[in-house]
N, C-alpha and C positions, 0 to 999 in steps of 0.2 A: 726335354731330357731325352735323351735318343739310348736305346733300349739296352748298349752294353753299360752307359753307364748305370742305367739301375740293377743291374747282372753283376756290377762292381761291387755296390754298396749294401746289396742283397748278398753275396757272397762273403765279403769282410766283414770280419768282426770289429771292425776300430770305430772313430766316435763320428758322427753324422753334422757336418758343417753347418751351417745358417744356409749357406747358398746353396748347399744341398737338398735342407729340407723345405726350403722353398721353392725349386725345382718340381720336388715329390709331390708340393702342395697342387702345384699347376699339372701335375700327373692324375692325382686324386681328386680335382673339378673336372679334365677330360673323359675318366673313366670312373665315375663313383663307384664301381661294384668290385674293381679291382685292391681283393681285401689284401694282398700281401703289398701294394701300396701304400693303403691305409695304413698296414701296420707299422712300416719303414718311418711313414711318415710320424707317426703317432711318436717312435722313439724319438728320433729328430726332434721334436717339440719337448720331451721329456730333458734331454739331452743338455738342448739348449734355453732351460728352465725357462719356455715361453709363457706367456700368460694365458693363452687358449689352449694348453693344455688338457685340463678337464673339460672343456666343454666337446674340446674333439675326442678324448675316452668314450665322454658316453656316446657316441655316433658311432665309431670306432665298434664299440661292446656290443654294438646294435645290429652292426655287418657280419660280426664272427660268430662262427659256430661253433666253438669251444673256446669259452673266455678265460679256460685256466691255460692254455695254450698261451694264450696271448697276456697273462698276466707274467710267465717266464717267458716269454721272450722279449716285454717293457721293461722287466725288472733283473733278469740278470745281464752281465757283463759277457758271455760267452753262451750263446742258444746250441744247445748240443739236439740237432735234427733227430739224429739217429734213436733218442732217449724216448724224444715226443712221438716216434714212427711206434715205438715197442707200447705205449700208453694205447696210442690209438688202435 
C-alpha cells in the first residue's frame, strides 16, 4: 500500500473494502507499532464482519493509549477529530 493511498482511507469517512483492509493488514505486519494503522485496520475487520475481529481488538486495545478514543472511532459512522483534540 503506498502512503497516499492510506492518506485516502485515513482521511474519508466511507466504508473500508476487503482489499483494503487487507492491504492495511500487510501495513500493520510491516510496522507493528504504527497505531493509526492498526486502528484503520481494526474498522476494516469490523466493517467487513471478519471473524478475527476480536482477537485483533484485544491487540489493537493493547497498542492504544486511550481505549475510549478508539472505542469512537470503531464504533461511530463519522470520527469527528476536532471533538477528540478538545477531550485530550
Amino acid at each position: 500500500m503506498k502512503a497516499e493511498e492510506f492518506l485516502d482511507i485515513a482521511a474519508k469517512q466511507q466504508a473500508i473494502t476487503q482489499s483494503q483492509t487487507n492491504q492495511l493488514a500487510d501495513v500493520v505486519e510491516k510496522y507493528p507499532y504504527f497505531q493509526a494503522a492498526r486502528a484503520i485496520h481494526l474498522k476494516g475487520l469490523k466493517q467487513n464482519h471478519h471473524f478475527s475481529y476480536n482477537a485483533e481488538l484485544r491487540k489493537v486495545a493493547a497498542y492504544t493509549t486511550d481505549r475510549r478514543i478508539l472505542f469512537d472511532y470503531i464504533t461511530s459512522a463519522e470520527f469527528n477529530q476536532h471533538r477528540i483534540s478538545s477531550i485530550i
